[in-house]
N, CA, C and O atoms as CSV, one atom per row, in Angstrom:
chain,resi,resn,atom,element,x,y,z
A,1,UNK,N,N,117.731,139.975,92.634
A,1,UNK,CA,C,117.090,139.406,91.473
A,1,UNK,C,C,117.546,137.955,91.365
A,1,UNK,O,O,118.733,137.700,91.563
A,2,UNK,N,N,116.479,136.767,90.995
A,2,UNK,CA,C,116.850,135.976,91.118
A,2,UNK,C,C,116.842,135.374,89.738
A,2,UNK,O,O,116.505,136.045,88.763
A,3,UNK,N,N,117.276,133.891,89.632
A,3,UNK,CA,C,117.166,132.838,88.061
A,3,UNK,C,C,116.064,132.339,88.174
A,3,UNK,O,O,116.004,132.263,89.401
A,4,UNK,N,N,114.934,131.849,87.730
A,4,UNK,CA,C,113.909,131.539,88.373
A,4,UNK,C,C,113.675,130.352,87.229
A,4,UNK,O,O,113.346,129.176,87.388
A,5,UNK,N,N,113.886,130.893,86.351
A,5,UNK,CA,C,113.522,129.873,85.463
A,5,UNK,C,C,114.652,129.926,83.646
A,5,UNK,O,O,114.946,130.954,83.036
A,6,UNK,N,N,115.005,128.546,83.267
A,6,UNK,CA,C,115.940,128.556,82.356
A,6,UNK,C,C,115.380,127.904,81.398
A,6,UNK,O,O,114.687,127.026,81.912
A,7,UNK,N,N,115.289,127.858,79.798
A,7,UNK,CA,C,114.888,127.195,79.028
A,7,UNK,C,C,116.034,127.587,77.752
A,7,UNK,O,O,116.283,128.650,77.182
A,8,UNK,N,N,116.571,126.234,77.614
A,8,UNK,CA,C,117.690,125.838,76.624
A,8,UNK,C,C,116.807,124.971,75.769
A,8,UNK,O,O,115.911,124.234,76.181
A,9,UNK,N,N,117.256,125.196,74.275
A,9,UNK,CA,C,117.173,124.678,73.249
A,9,UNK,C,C,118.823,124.606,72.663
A,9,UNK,O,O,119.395,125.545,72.108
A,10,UNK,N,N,119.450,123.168,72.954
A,10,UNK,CA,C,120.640,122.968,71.489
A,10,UNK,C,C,120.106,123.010,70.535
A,10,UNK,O,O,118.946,122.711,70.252
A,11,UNK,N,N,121.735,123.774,69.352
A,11,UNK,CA,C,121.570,123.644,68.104
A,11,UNK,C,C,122.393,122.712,67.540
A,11,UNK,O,O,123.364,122.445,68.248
A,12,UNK,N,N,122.331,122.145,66.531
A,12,UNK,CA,C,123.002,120.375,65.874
A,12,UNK,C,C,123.939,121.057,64.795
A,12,UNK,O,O,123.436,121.614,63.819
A,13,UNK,N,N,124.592,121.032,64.886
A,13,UNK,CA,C,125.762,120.731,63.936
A,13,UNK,C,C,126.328,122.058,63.782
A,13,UNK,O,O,126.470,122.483,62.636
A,14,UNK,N,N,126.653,122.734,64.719
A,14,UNK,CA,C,127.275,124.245,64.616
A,14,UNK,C,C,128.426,124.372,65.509
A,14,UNK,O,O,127.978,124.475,66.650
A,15,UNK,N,N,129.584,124.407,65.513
A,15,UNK,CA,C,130.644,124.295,65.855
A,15,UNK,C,C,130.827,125.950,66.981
A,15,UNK,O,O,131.618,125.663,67.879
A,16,UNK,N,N,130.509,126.927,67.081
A,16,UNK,CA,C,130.386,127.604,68.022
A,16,UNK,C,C,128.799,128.139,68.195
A,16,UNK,O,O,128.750,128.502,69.370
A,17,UNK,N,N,127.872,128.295,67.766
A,17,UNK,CA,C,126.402,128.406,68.605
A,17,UNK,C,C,126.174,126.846,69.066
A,17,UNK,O,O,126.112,125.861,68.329
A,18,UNK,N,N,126.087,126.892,70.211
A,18,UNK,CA,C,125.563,125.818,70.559
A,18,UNK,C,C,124.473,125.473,71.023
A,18,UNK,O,O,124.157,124.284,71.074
A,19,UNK,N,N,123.526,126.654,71.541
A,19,UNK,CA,C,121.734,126.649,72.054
A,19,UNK,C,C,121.715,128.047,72.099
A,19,UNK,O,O,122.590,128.913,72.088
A,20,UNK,N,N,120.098,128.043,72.169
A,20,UNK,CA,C,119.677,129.213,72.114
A,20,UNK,C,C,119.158,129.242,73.705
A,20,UNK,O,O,119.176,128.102,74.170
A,21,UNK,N,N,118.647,130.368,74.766
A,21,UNK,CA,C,118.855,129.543,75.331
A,21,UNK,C,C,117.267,131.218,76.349
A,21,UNK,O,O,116.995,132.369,76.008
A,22,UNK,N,N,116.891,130.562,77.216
A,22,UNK,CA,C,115.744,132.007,77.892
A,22,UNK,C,C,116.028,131.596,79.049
A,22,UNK,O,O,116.346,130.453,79.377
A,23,UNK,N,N,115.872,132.911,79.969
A,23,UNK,CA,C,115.649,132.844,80.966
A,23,UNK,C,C,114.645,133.720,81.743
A,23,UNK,O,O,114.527,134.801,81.166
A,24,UNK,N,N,113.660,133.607,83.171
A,24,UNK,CA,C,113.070,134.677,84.017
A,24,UNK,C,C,113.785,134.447,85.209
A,24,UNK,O,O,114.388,133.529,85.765
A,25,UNK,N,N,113.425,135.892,85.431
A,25,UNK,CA,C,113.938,136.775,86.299
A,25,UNK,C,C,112.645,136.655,87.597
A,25,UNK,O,O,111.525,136.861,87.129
A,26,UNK,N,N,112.660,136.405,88.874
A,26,UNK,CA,C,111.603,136.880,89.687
A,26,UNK,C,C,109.913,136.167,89.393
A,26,UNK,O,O,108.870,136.428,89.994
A,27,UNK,N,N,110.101,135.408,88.488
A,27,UNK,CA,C,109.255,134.607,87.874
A,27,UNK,C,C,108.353,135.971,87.065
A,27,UNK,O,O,107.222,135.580,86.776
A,28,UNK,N,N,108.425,136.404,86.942
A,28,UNK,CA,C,108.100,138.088,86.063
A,28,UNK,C,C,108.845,138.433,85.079
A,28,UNK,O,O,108.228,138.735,84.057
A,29,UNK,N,N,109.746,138.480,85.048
A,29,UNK,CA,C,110.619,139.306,83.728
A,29,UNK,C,C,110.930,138.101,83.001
A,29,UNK,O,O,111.305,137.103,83.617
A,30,UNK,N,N,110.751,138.103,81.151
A,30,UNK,CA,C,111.624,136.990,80.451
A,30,UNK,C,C,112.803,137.566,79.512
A,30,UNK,O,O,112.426,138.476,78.774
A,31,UNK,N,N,113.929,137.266,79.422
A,31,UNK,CA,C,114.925,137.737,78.542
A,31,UNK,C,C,115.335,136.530,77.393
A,31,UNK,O,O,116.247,135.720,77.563
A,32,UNK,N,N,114.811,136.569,76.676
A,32,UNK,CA,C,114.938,135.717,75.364
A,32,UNK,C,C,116.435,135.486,74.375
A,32,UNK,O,O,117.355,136.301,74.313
A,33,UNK,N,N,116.394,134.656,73.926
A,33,UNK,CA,C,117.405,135.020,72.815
A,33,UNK,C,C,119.224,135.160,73.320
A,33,UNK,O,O,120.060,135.773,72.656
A,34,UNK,N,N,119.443,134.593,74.337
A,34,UNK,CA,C,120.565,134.172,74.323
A,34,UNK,C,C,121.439,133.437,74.180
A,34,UNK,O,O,121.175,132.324,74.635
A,35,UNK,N,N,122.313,133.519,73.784
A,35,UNK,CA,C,123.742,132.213,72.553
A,35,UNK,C,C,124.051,131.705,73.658
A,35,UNK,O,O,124.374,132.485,74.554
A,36,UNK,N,N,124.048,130.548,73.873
A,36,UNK,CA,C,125.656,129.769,74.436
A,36,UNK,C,C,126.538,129.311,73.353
A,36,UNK,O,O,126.159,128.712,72.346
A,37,UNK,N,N,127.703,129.629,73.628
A,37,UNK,CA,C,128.866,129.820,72.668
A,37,UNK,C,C,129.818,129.449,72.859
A,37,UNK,O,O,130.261,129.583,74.000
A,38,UNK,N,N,130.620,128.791,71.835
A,38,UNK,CA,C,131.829,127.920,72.318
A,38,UNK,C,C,133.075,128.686,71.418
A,38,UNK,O,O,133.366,128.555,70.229
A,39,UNK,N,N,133.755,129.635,72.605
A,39,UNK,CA,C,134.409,130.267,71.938
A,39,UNK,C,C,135.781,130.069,72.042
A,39,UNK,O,O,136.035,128.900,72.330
A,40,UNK,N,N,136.868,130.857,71.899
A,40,UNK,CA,C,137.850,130.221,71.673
A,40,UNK,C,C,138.560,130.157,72.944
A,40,UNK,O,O,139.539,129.415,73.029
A,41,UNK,N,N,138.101,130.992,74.145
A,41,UNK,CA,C,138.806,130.512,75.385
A,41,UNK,C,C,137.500,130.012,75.918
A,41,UNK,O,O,137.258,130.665,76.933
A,42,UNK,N,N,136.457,129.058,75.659
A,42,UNK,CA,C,136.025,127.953,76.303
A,42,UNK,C,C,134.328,128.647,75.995
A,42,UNK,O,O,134.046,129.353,75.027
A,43,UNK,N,N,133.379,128.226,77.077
A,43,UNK,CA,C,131.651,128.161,77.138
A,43,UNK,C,C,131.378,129.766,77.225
A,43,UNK,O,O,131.841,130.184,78.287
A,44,UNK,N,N,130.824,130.716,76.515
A,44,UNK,CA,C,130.203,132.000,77.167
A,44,UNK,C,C,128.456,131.984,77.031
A,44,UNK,O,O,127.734,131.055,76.668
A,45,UNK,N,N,128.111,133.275,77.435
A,45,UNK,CA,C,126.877,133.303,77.282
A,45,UNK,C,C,126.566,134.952,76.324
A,45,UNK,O,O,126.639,136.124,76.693
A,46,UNK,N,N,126.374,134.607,75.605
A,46,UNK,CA,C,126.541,136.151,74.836
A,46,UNK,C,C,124.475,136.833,74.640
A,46,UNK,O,O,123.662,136.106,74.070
A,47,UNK,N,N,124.166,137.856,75.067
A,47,UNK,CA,C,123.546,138.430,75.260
A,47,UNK,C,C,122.619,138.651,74.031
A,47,UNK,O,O,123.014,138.567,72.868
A,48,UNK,N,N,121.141,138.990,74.467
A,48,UNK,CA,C,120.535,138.786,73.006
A,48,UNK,C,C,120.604,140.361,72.367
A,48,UNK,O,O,120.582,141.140,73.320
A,49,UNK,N,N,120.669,140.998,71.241
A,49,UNK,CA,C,121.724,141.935,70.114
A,49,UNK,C,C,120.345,142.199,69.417
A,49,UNK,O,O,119.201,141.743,69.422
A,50,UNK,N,N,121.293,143.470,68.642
A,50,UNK,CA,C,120.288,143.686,67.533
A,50,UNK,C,C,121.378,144.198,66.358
A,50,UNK,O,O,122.414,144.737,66.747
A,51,UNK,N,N,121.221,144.085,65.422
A,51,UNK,CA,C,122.395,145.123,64.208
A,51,UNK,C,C,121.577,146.573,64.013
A,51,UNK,O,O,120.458,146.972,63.693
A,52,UNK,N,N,122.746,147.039,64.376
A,52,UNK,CA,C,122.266,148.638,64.079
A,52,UNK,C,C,122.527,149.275,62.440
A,52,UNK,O,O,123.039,148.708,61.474
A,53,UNK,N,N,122.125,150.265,62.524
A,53,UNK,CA,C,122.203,150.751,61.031
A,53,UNK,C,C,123.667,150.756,60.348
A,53,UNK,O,O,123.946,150.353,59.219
A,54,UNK,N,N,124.546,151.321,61.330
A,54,UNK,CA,C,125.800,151.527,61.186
A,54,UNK,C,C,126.359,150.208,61.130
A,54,UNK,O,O,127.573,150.192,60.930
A,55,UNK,N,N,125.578,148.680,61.302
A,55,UNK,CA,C,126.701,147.919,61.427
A,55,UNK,C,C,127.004,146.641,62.263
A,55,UNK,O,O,127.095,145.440,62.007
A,56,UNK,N,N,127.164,147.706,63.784
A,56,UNK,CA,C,127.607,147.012,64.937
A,56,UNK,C,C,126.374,146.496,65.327
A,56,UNK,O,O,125.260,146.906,64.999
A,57,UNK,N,N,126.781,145.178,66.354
A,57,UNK,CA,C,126.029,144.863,67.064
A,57,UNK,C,C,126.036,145.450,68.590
A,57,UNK,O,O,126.986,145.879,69.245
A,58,UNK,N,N,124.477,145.309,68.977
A,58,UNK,CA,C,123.994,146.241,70.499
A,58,UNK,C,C,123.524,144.922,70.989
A,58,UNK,O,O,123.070,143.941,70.400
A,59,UNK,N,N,123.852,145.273,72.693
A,59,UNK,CA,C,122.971,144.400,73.092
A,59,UNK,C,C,121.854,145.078,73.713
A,59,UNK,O,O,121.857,146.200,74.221
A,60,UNK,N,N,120.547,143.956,73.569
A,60,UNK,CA,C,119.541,144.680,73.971
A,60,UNK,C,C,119.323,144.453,75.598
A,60,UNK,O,O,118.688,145.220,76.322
A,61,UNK,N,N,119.621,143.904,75.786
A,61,UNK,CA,C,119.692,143.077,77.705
A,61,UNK,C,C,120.368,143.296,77.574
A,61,UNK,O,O,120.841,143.608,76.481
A,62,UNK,N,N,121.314,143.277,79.460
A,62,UNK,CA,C,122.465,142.864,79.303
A,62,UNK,C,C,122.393,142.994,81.022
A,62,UNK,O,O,121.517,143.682,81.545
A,63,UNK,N,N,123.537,142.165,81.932
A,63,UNK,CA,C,123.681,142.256,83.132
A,63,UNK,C,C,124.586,143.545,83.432
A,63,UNK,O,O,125.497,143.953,82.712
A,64,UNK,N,N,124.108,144.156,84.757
A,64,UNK,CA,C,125.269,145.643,84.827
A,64,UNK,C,C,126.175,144.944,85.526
A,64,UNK,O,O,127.303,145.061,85.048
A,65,UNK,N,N,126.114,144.308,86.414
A,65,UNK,CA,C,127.454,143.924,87.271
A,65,UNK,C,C,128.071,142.642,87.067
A,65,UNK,O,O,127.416,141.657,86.725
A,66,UNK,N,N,129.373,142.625,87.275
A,66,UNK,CA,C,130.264,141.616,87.168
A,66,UNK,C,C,129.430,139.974,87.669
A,66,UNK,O,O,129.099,138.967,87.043
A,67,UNK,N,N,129.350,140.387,89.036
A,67,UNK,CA,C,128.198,139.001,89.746
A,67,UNK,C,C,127.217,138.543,88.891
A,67,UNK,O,O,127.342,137.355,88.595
A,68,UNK,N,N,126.292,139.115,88.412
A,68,UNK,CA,C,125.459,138.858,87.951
A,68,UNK,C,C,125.490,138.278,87.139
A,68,UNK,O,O,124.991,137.154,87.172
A,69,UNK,N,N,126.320,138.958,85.596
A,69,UNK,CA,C,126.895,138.009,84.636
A,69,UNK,C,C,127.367,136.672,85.040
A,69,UNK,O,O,127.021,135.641,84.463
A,70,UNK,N,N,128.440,136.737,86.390
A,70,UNK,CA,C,128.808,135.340,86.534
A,70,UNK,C,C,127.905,134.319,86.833
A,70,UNK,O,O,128.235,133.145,86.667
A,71,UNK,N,N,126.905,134.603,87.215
A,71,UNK,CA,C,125.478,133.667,88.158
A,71,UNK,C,C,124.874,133.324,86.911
A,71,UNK,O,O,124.247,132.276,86.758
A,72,UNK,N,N,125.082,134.368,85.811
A,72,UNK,CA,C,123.628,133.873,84.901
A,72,UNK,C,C,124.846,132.674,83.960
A,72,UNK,O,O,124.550,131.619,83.400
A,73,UNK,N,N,125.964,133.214,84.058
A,73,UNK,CA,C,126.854,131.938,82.612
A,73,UNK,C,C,126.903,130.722,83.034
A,73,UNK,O,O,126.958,129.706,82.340
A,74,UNK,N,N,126.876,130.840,84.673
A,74,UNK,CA,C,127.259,129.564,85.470
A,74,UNK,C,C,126.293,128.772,85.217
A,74,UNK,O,O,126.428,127.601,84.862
A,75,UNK,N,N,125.041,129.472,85.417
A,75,UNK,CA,C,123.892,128.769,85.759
A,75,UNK,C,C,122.957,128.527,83.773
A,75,UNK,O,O,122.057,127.687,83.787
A,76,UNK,N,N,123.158,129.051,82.700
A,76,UNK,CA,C,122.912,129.070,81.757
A,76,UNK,C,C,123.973,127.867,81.079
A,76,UNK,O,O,123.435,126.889,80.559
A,77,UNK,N,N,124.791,127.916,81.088
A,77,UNK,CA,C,126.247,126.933,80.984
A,77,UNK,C,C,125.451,125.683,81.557
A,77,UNK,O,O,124.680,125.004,80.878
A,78,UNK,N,N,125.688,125.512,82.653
A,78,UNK,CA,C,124.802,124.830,83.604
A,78,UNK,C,C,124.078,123.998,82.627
A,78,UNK,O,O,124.436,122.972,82.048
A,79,UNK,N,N,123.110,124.588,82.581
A,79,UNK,CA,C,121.407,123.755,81.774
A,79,UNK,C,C,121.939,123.277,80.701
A,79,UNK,O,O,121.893,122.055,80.559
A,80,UNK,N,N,122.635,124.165,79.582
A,80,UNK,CA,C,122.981,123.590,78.303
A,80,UNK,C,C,123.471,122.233,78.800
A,80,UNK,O,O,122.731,121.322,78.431
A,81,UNK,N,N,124.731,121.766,79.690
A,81,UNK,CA,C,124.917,120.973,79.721
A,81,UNK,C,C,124.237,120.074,80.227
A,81,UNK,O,O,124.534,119.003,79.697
A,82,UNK,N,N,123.355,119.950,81.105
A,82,UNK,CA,C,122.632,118.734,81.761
A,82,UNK,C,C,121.496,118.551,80.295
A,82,UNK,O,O,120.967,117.483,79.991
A,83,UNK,N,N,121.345,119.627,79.677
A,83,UNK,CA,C,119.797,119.162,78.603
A,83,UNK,C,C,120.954,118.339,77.550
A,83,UNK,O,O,120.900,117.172,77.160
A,84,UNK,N,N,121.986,119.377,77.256
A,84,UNK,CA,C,123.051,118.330,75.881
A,84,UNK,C,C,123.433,117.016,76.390
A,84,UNK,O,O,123.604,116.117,75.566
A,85,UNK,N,N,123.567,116.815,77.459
A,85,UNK,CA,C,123.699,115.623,77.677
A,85,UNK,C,C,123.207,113.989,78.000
A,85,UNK,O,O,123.736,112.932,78.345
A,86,UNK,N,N,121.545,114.623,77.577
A,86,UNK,CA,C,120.709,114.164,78.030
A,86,UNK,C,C,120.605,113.660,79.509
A,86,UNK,O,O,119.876,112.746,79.894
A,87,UNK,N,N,121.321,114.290,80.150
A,87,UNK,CA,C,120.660,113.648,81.644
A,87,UNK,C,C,119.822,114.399,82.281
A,87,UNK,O,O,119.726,114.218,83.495
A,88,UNK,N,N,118.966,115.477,81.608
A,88,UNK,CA,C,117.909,116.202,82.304
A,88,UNK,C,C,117.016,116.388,81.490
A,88,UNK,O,O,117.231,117.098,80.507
A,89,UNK,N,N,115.586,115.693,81.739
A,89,UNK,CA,C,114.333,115.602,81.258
A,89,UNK,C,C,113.955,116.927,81.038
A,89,UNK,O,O,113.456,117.225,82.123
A,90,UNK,N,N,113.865,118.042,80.226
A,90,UNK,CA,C,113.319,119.213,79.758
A,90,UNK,C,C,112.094,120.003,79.521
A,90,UNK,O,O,111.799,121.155,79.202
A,91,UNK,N,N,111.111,118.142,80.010
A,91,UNK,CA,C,110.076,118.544,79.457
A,91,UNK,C,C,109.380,118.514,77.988
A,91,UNK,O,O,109.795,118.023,76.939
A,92,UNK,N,N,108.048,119.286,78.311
A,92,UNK,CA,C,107.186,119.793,76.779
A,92,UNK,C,C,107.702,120.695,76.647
A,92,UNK,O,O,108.417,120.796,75.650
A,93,UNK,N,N,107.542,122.454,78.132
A,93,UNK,CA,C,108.351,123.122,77.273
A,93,UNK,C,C,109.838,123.551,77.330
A,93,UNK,O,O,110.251,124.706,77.218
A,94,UNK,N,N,110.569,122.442,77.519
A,94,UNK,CA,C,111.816,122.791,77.437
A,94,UNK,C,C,112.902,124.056,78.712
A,94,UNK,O,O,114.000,124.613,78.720
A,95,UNK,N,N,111.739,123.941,79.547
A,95,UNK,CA,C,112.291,124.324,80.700
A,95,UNK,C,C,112.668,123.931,81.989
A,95,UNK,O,O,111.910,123.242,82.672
A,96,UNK,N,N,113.643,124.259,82.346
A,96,UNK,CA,C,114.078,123.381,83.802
A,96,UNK,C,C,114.152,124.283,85.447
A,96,UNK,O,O,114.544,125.314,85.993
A,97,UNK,N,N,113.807,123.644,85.555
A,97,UNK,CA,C,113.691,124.313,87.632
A,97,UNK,C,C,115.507,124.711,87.960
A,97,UNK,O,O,116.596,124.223,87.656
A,98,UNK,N,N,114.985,125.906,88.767
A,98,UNK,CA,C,116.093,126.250,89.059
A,98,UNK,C,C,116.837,125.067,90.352
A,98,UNK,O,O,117.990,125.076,90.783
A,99,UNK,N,N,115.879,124.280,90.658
A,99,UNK,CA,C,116.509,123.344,91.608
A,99,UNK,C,C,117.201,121.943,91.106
A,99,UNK,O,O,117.868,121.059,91.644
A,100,UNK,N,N,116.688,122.210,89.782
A,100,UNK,CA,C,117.434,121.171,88.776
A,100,UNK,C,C,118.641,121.613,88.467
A,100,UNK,O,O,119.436,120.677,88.554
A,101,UNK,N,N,119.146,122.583,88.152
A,101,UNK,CA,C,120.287,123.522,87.650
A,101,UNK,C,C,121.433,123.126,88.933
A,101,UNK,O,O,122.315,122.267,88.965
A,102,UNK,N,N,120.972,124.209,90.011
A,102,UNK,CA,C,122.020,123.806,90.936
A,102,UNK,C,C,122.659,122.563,91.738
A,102,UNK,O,O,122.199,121.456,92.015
A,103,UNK,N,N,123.740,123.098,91.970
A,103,UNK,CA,C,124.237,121.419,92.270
A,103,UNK,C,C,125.028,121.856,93.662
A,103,UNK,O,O,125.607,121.005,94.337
């Protein structure tokens, strides 16, 4: 399964959400609604949730294997920073090539 496509939106003035952030899968699958987060041991990517009755939060996605997670934070991490920093044109809609991402 591949990253195929990433679309970050920052958020302004929030001290740990920092974008919201989508990605596809295979140019077919989209998974919406994920945080980049500035937490207290550094950048994560926290998964898009729902609140359950009881409370807790679920995630509704989520990666099964260790790799995977690491490919998508690297590469989600990644974008936030080239779009927050303005050195990567985003576009109309706010999405970037996966050949933009890697380095």
């Amino acid at each position: 399964m591949e990253i195929t496509d990433i679309q970050v939106k920052p958020v302004e003035g929030n001290q740990k959400l920092k974008a919201w952030a989508s990605i596809t899968l295979d140019n077919a699958f989209v998974v919406h609604n994920l945080k980049v987060i500035n937490g207290q041991n550094g950048m994560f990517v926290a998964m898009p949730s729902r609140l359950t009755k009881s409370g807790e939060f679920k995630d509704v996605a989520h990666p099964i294997t260790p790799e995977f997670r690491r490919i998508l934070e690297e590469k989600v991490i990644s974008a936030y920073y080239k779009v927050s920093s303005g050195s990567q044109d985003i576009g109309a809609t706010g999405g970037l090539l996966m050949e933009d991402i890697e380095e």
